[in-house]
Every structure is written in C-alpha cells, then in structure tokens.
C-alpha positions as CSV (number, residue, x, y, z in Angstrom):
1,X,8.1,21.7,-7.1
2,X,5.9,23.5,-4.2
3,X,6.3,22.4,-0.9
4,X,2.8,21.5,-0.2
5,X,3.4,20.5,3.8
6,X,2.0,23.1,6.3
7,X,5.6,24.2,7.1
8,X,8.1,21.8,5.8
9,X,8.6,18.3,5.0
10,X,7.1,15.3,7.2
11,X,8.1,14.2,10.2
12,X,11.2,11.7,10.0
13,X,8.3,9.6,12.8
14,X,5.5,10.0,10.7
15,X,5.6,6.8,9.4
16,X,4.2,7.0,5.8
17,X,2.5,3.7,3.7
18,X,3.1,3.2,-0.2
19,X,0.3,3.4,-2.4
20,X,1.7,3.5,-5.7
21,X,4.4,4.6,-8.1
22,X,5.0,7.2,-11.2
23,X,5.8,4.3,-14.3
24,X,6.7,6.9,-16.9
25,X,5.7,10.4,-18.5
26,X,2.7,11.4,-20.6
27,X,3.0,14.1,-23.0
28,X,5.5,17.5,-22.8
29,X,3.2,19.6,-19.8
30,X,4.5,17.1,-17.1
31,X,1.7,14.7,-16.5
32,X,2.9,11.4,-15.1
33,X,2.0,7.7,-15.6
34,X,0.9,6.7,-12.0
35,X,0.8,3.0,-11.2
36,X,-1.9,2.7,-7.9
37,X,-1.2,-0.2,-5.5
38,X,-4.2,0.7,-3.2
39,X,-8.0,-1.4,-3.6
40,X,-10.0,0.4,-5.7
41,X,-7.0,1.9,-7.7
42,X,-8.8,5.5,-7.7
43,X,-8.2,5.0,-3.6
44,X,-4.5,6.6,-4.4
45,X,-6.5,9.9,-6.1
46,X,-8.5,10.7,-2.6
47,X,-5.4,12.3,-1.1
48,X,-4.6,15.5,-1.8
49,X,-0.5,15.4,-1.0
50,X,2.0,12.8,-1.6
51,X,5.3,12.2,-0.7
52,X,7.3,10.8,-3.9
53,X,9.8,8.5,-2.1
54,X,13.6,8.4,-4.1
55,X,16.3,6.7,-3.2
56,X,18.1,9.9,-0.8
57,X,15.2,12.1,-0.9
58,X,11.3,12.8,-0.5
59,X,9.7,15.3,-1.8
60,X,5.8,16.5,-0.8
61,X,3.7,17.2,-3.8
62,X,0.0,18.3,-4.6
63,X,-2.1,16.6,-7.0
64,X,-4.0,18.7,-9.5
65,X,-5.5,17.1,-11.8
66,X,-5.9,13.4,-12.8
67,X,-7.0,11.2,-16.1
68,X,-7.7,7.3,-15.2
69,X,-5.3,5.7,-18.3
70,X,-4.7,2.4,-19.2
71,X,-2.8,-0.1,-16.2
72,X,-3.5,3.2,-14.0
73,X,-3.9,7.1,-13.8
74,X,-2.1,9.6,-15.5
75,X,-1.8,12.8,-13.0
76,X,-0.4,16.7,-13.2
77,X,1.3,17.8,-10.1
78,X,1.8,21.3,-8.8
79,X,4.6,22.7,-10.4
80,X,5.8,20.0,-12.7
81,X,5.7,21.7,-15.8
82,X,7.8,19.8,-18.2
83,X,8.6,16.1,-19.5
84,X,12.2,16.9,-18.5
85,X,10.7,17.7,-14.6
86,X,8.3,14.9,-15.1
87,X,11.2,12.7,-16.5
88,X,13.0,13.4,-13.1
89,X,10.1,11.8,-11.1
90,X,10.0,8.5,-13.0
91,X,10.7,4.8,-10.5
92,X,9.6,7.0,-7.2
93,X,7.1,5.9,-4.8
94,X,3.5,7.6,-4.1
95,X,3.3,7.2,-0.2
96,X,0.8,9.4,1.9
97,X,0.8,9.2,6.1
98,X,-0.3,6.5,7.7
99,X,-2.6,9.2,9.8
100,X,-3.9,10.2,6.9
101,X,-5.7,6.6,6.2
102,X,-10.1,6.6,7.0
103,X,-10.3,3.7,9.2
104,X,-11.0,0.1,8.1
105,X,-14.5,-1.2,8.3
106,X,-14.6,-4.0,11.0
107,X,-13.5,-7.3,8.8
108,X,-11.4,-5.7,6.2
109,X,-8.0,-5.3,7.3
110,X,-4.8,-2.9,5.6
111,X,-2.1,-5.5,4.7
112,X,0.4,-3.4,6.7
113,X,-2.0,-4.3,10.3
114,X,-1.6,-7.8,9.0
115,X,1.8,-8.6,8.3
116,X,3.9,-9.5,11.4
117,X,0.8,-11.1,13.8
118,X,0.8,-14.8,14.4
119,X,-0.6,-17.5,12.9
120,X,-1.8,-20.8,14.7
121,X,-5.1,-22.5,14.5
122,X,-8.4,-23.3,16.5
123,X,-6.7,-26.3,18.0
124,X,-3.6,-24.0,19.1
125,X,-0.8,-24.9,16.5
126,X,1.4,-22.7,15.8
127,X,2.4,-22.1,12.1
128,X,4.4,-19.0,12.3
129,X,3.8,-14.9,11.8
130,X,2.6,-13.3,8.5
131,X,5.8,-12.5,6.5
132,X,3.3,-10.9,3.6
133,X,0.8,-11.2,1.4
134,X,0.0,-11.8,-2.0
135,X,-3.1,-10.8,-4.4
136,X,-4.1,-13.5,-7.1
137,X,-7.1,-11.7,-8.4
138,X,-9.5,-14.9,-6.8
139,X,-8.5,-13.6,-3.0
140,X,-5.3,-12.3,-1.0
141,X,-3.0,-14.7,0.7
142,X,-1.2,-15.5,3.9
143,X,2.4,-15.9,3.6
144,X,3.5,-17.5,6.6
145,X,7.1,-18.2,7.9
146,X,7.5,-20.5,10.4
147,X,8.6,-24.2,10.7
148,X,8.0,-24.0,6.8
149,X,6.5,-21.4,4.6
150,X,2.8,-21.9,4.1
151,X,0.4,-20.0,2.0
152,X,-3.0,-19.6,3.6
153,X,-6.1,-18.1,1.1
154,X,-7.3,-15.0,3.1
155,X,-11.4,-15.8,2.5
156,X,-13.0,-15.8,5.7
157,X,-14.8,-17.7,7.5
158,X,-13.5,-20.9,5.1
159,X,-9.7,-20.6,6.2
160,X,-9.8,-17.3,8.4
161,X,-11.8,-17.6,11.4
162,X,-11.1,-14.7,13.4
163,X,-8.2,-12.1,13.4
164,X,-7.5,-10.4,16.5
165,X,-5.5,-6.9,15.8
166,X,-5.1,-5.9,19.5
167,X,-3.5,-9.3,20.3
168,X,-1.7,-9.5,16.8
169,X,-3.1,-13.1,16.0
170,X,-5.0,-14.8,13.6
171,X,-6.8,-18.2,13.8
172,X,-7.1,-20.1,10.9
173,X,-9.1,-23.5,9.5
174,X,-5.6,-25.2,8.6
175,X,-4.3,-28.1,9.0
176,X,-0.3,-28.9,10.3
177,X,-0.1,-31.1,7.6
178,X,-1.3,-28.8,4.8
C-alpha cells in the first residue's frame, strides 16, 4: 500500500475519529466490504484518505473507487491489488482526522462533542455526564451515568432544551424521578 500522507504517517496528536470499518472482501482485484458508521453512510466516501486502524499499526490509504453494496459500500484502495492484500485489511477501522471534519450546522451536534458534558435540568438537578449514545432508528439517545444510568431521547426541544458546547452542558425536560 502507498503512503498517501504528505510526508509520512499522522501525527501521534492528531487525534483521528472512526467512521467505519472494512467487514470482508469482494471479489479477487482487492475491493473491500466497507461498513460506514457516519449519518448519511456515503458521509465515510467524502474523504479522500483514511487511516485503517489495526490492533499495533495504522496505515494511511487513498480511496479510488467506490460501489454503494448491500449493509454498506464496497471500495478499491490504492494499491490493494489482491483478495490476499484485501484479506489482510479485514476487522480494521476507517478513521479520518478530526481536522478534517466540515463544521456542524448550529443544532446538530458530532456524538464525540457530546459525550463527556453534563447533564442536569432547567430546575438545576444534576443527573450525571454523557457516557454515550445510542441510535434506535426513531432518534439518538443520552446515556447518562450518574446517581443511576438514565437514557434520555435526544429530540429537541421535547427532552433537549438547550446544549451548551463551550460550557460542556446540556439542559434537559427530565424529571429526577424518571
């Protein structure tokens, strides 16, 4: 495989987010089954270069061509030639730099900004800090650890009233007792 970087690999800092993962091989040329995580799915296919994330290495490749497939994508990347190098790539993880990311439109927040910021609501209870999230096709939710685990419905302005990234908190229609 081609290093694709402008030099060599990323920065050990540059802090990188996942945004999918290669599921299995398609054919003998080395195309891939690529599993996206990212909202749409063909968000994954708008960056150029990814870093396949292994368990003692990451590698930088370039994506050349792309086939949407059934549960996801099937992709060719620079220089993977065969099933046996495609084979090789199977169970990594697609991540790309955080830097690399366009902006989120004001209301729609990356999961990453969300997790970690706390939780309490308009009367000034504290329920805990974000711990993650999940997606049930109907909305995301809050999973928040604190006294007790609760699971909050992320659907705004019904249970989410305002979320404050600068000041890491969100303020939510909830009740102690819930």
């Amino acid at each position: 495989m081609e290093d694709t970087s402008d030099g060599g690999p990323p920065a050990a800092t540059e802090e990188h987010l996942v945004l999918g993962e290669v599921r299995g091989v398609f054919g003998v040329r080395g195309w891939v089954k690529v599993r996206s995580l990212a909202r749409p799915a063909d968000g994954l296919l708008r960056y150029p270069h990814w870093s396949l994330n292994g368990p003692l290495s990451v590698q930088r490749v370039a994506l050349a061509e792309h086939q949407p497939a059934r549960d996801g994508f099937v992709v060719r990347l620079e220089g993977v030639t065969t099933r046996e190098a495609a084979l090789a790539l199977v169970g990594l993880q697609i991540s790309v730099p955080v830097s690399a990311l366009p902006p989120s439109p004001a209301g729609i927040y990356y999961w990453r900004d969300l997790i970690g910021m706390r939780v309490s609501n308009a009367s000034g209870v504290f329920f805990g800090t974000v711990s993650g999230l999940l997606e049930t096709g109907a909305s995301d939710v809050l999973v928040v650890n604190g006294e007790r685990e609760r699971l909050i419905p992320f659907v705004t302005p019904r249970y989410i009233q305002a979320v404050d990234v600068g000041r890491r908190e969100i303020v939510v229609d909830w009740h102690p007792d819930d």
